[in-house]
C-alpha positions as CSV (number, residue, x, y, z in Angstrom):
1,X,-9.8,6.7,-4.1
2,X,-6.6,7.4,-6.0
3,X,-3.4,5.3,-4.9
4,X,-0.2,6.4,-6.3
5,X,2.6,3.7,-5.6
6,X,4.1,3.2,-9.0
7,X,7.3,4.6,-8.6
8,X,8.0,1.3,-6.3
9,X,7.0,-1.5,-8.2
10,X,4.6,-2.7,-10.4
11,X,1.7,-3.9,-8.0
12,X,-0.9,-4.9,-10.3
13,X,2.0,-7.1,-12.3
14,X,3.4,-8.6,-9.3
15,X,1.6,-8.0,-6.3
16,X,-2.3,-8.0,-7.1
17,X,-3.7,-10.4,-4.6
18,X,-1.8,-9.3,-1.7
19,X,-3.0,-5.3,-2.9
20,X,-6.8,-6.7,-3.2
21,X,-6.0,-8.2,0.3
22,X,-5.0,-4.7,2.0
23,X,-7.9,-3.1,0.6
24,X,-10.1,-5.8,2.3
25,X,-8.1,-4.9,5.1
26,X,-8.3,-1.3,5.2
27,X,-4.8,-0.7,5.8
28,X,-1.3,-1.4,4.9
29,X,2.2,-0.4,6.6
30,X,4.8,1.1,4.2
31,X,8.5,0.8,4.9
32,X,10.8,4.0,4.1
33,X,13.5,2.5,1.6
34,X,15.8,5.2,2.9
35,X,15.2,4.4,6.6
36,X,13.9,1.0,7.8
37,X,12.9,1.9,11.3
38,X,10.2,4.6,9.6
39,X,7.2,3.3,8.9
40,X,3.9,4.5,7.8
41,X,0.0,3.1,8.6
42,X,-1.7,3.9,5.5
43,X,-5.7,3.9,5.7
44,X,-7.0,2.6,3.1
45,X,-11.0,2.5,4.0
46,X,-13.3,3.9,1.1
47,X,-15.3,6.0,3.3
48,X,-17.2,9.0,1.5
């Protein structure tokens, strides 16, 4: 699996345990910066 969320923040500097979390998880909600009320349920499963 390939994330790509650099161009936010740096989530391995500041953020590591809650991203290691989310994995565990299987899923995260991502907020559009430009729009609040938009929001995204990413999968994150690592099914082949």
């Amino acid at each position: 699996m390939i994330i790509s969320a650099s161009r936010r923040t740096d989530i391995r500097a500041f953020y590591a345990r809650w991203f290691t979390n989310r994995i565990r998880h299987g899923s995260c909600v991502v907020i559009n910066p430009f729009n609040s009320a938009q929001r995204y349920c990413i999968d994150m499963t690592m099914e082949v």
